[in-house]
Structure formats: C-alpha cells, structure tokens
C-alpha positions in Angstrom: -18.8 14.6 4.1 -21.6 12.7 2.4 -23.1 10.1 4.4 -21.8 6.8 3.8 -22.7 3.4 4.4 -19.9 1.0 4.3 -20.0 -2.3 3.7 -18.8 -5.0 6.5 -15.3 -4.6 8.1 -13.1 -6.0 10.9 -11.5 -4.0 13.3 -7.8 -5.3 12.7 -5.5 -1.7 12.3 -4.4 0.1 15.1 -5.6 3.6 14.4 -5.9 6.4 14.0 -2.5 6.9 13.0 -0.6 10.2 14.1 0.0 12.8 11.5 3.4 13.8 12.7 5.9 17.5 11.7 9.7 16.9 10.9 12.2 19.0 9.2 14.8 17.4 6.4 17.3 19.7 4.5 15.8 22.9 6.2 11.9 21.9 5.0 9.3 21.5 7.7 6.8 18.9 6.5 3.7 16.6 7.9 4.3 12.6 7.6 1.4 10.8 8.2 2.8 7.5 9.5 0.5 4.7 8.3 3.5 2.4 9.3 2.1 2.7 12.8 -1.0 0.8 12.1 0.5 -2.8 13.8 3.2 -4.7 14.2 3.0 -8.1 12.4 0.5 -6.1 9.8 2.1 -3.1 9.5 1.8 -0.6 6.7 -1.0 0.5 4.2 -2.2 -2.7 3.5 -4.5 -3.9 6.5 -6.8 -1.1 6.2 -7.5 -2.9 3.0 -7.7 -5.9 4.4 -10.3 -4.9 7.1 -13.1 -5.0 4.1 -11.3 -7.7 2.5 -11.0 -10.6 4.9 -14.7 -9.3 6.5 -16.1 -10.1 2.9 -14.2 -13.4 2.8 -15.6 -14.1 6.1 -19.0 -13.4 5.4 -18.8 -15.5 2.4 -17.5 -18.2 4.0 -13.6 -18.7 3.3 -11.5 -21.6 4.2 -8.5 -20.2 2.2 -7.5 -16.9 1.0 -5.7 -16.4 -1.7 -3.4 -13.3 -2.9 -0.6 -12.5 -4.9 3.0 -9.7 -4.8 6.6 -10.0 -5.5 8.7 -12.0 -3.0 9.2 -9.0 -0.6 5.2 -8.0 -0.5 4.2 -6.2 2.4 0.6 -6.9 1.5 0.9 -10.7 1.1 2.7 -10.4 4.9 -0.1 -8.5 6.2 -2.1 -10.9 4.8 -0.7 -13.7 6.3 -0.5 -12.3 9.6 -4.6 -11.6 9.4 -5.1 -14.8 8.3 -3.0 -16.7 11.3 -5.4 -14.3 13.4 -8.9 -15.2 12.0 -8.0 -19.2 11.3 -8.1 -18.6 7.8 -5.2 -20.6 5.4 -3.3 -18.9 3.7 -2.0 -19.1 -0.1 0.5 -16.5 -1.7 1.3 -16.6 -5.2 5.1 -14.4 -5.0 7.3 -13.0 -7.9 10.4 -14.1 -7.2 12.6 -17.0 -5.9 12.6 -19.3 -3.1 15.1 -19.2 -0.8 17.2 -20.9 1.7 17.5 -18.7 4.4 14.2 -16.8 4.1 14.4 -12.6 5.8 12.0 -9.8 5.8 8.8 -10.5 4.9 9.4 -14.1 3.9 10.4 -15.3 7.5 7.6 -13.7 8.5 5.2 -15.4 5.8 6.6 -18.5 6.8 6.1 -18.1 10.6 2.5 -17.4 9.9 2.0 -20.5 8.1 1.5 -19.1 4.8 2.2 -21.9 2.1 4.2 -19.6 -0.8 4.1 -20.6 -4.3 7.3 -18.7 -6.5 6.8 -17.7 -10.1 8.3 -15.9 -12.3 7.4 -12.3 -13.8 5.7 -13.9 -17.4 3.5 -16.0 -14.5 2.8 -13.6 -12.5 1.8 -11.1 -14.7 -1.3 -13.5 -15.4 -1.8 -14.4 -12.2 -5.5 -13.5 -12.5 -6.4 -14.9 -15.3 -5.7 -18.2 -13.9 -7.7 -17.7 -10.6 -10.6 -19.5 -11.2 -8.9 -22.7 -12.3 -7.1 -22.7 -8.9 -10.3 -21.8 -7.0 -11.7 -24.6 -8.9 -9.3 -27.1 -7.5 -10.4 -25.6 -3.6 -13.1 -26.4 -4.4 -12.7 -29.7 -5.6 -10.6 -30.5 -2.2 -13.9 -29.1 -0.5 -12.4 -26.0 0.5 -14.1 -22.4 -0.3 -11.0 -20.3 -1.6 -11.4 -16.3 -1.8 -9.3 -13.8 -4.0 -7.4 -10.7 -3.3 -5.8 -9.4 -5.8 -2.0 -7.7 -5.5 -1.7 -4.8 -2.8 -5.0 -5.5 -1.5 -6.1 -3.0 -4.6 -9.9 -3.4 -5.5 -12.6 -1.5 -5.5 -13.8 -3.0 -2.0 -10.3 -2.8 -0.6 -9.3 0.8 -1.2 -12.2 1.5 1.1 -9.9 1.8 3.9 -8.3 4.6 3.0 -11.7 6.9 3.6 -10.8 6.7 7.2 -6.8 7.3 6.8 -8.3 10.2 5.0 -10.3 11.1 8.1 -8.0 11.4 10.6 -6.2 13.7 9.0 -8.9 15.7 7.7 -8.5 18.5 10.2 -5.2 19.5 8.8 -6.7 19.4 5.3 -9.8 21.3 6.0 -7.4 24.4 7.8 -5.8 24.4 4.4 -2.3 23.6 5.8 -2.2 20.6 3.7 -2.7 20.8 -0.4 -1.7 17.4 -1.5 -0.8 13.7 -0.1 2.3 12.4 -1.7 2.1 8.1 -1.7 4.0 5.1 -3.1 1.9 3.6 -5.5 2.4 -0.2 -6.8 -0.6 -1.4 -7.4 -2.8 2.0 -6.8 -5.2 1.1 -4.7 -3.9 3.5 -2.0 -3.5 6.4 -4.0 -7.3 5.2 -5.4 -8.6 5.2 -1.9 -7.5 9.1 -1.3 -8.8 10.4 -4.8 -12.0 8.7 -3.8 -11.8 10.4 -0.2 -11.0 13.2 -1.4 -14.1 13.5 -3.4 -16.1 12.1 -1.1 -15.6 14.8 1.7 -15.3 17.7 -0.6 -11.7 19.1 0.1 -9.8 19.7 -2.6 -6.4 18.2 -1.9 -4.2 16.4 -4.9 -2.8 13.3 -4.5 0.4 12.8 -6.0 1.2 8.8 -6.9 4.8 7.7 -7.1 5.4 5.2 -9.4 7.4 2.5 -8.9 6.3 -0.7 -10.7 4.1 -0.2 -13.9 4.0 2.1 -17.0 2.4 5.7 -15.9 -0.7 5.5 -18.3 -1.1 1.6 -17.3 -1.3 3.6 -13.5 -3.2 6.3 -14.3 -6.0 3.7 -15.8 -5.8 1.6 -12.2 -6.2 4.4 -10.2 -8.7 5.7 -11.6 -10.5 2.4 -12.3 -10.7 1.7 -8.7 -11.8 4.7 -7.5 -14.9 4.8 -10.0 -15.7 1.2 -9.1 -15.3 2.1 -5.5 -17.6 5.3 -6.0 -20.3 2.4 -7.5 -20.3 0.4 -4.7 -21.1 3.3 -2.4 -23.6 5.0 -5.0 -22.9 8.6 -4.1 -23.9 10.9 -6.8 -20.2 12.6 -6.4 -17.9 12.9 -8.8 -13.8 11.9 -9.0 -11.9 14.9 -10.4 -8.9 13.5 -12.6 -7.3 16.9 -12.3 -6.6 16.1 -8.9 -4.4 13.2 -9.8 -0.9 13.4 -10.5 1.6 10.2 -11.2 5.3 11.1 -10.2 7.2 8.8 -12.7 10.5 8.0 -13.4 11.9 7.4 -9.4 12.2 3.6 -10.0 14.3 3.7 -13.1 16.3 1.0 -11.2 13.9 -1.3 -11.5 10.8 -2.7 -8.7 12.7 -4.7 -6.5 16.4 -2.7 -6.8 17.0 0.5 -5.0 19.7 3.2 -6.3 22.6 4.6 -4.4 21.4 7.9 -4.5 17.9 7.1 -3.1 19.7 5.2 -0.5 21.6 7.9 1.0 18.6 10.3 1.4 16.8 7.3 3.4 20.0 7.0 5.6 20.5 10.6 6.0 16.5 10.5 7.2 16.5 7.5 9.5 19.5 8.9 11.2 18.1 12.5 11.6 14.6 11.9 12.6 14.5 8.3 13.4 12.2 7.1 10.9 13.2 4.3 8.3 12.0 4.0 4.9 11.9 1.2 2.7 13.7 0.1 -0.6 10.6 -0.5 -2.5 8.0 1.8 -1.7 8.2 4.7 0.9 12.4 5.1 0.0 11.7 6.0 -3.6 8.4 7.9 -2.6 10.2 10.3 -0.2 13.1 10.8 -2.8 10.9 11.9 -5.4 9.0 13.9 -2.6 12.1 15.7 -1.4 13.5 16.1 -5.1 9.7 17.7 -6.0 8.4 19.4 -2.8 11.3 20.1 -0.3 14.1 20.9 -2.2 15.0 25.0 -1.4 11.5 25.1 0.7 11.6 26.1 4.6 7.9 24.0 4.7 5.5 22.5 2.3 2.0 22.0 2.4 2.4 18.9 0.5 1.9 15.9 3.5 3.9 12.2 3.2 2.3 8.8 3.6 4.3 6.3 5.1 2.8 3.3 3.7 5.0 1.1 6.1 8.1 -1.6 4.8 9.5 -2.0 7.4 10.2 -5.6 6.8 11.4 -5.4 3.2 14.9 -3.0 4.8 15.9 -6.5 5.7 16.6 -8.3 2.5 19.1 -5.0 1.6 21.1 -4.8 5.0 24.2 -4.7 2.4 22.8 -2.2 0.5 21.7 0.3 3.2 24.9 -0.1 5.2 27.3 -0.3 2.0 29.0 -3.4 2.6 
C-alpha cells in the first residue's frame, strides 16, 4: 500500500469488523459485517463520520447539519455522534412527520436531533440552499457545518480505506475478486474503488443501486473517489473498469421493498441469523444472490453489510406479512 497520510479522525467505530463465511441456497460466501461497527451508530455510515465530525471539530462546529430520507441510517448515526461529542444536531429528512415515531426516527428523537420534513422536489435541492441556512447559524451566533447525504464526500469516504484493510488478507490470497455493496448515495462504494487503487489489488466493486439513475451513480462514484484521490495526492490512478453498477433491484421504488426481495431476507435471517434491511443491504443481497450465488457451491464475490438495522422497524407488517 502507498503510504498515506490521513487527515484528522475520531476514533468512534468499533472495529475491525469480522469478515464472516455462510452458506445460502447451497453457495458458500464471505459477509463482511460492517453492521457490527456500534450500536446506536451502527452501519457504514460512522466510519464516514470519523473524518467528518473530526473536521467539524477542528473547525469549530456548534451545529451540524445533514440531510436523508425519513428512515436514514446515516442522519441516525449522525445524531447519535453528535449527542456524544455535544454537538446539536439538525436533519433535513425526505419524508413525513409522524405521530408515533419507529426505527431510526425514535432514535433521532431520543438523541435530540431537531428534524425538519420535506418533500422529494425540496430535498432534491437540499444543497443548494445550504448556505442560506448556514447563514441564519450564523446570524444566531452559532458556527453550523455540512454533511451532505450518506456521509458521501470526498473527506468522508475516507473511512472505507480501513474497512478495506481489514479484510485485505482475504483479498490479497485471491479468495476474494469483488465487494458487492448497497449504494445510495455512493460514497461507500467510492471509498472501496479508491482502496482498491490505493493498495494495488485488483478486486471490483459491484454497486447496487437503489435510489438514483445508473449514469447519475456512475458520475458520484466516480466523482468522489477522484476528489478523494486529490485530497491524498497519490500519484495512483482509479480504474473505471473496476466499477460495476447493479441496476434495476429497486424497481419498487427507495423507500418500498418487494415481496420477492422480502422472502429471500426472511429465508436468510432465519437460516443464519443475520437481518437485512428494506432499503439497503435487503435489495443488495437479492441482487447478489440473483448475480453471484445462484447455482454456485461458493463465490469469490464478498458481501458488505452496510448495517439497517433500524429501518426493519418501520416494515414489521411487511416482513411478517400481516
């Protein structure tokens, strides 16, 4: 690996996470279970935040800021950072408020998060209108910092070098040949095409798309990972080739989960004990199973388990069919 010097992070993940084997439908596989990395901050999205929230430390932050739909595992993992570091806590949410808050919005309201609901026209240009609301902060006194949906910026995807890492082993003995992941926002999937540049093994990463047009996802991962390459002035290159975007395994829609999908995440949870979620991880390992276990006895083609836990709860109906 090229020597790197990172910028400033906290130590808020509990890692390394285990790279674990299972077997579904006959097919031995590796899961590398990035749900494991907390509790109240579980999933992907706090490696992120570890160079995040240590940048809006350093630049002294009263309030930070961040946006996802209603269910967001990142704007929860955010908040539950936030409570830790006395930092308030705004989140800007697709979706609708509601009575009797579950999943992740219980647990944004427990951290104290105050939650502003818009709908998708207004969320779509949530950044544009940034400034103006870090303008009123600012006016109140209060220095407000940005992160933008998933945690997905060029500083942010920095934490998944070291996911990369710990698993690097198994890549390096060549019994791994790709990384299958969720990608929303992209940052994730980003963060491995970067890693995988950076330490020279030449594994794909296969993105899962489940929110935006494929070219529009192509164009944001590969955005951040050159803009992350700049901030770490390497003279390495990103190889597109080893990109690929899975599409059409969210047909149903961003926050709505099909029947089909849902019976492969039951038929999982109840034979190894793992749980998937509607959103992200569920439609990831269906396209996953559908692409690289289907009529296999293994693959060398490892899951990420970007976490979710939290978002199951909003769909107890769905998951149980009642």
């Amino acid at each position: 690996m090229k020597e790197i010097n990172l910028p400033q992070r906290l130590t808020l993940a509990n890692t390394p996470t285990p790279v674990q084997r299972y077997e579904f439908e006959g097919a031995q596989f590796f899961m590398k279970r990035d749900d494991m990395t907390g509790m109240e901050t579980s999933g992907n999205k706090i490696r992120k935040l570890e160079f995040l929230l240590a940048d809006a430390i350093r630049k002294r932050a009263d309030v930070v800021i961040t946006c996802g739909g209603e269910q967001s595992n990142h704007a929860r993992a955010t908040a539950a950072a936030c409570a830790m570091l006395g930092l308030q806590c705004k989140l800007y949410l697709w979706g609708e408020k509601r009575a009797n808050p579950v999943g992740n919005l219980f647990l944004n309201e427990m951290f104290g998060a105050e939650m502003e609901f818009v709908n998708k026209k207004d969320y779509l240009l949530i950044d544009e209108k940034i400034p103006a609301i870090i303008a009123k902060y600012k006016a109140k006194g209060l220095n407000a910092y940005y992160i933008p949906e998933g945690g997905s910026s060029p500083l942010g995807i920095l934490g998944y070098l070291e996911s990369f890492s710990e698993c690097a082993y198994l890549l390096r003995k060549d019994k791994i040949k790709g990384i299958v992941t969720a990608a929303g926002s992209g940052g994730t999937a980003a963060g491995l095409l970067l890693a995988s540049a950076l330490f020279n093994v030449p594994v794909k990463v296969f993105a899962v798309n489940v929110l935006y047009p494929k070219e529009v996802m192509i164009d944001k991962i590969l955005a951040l990972a050159e803009s992350a390459l700049a901030i770490l002035n390497l003279p390495v290159n990103i190889d597109t080739a080893k990109l690929e975007v899975l599409d059409g395994y969210s047909e149903e829609g961003y926050k709505a989960i099909s029947p089909a999908k849902i019976q492969v995440i039951k038929k999982f949870a109840r034979e190894t004990g793992v749980l998937l979620d509607p959103v992200y991880t569920g439609k990831a390992f269906y396209a996953y199973k559908e692409q690289f276990l289907k009529g296999k006895k293994s693959s060398n083609i490892m899951f990420l388990h970007t976490g979710g836990l939290y978002g199951v709860f909003p769909k107890v109906k769905e998951y149980l069919g009642k």
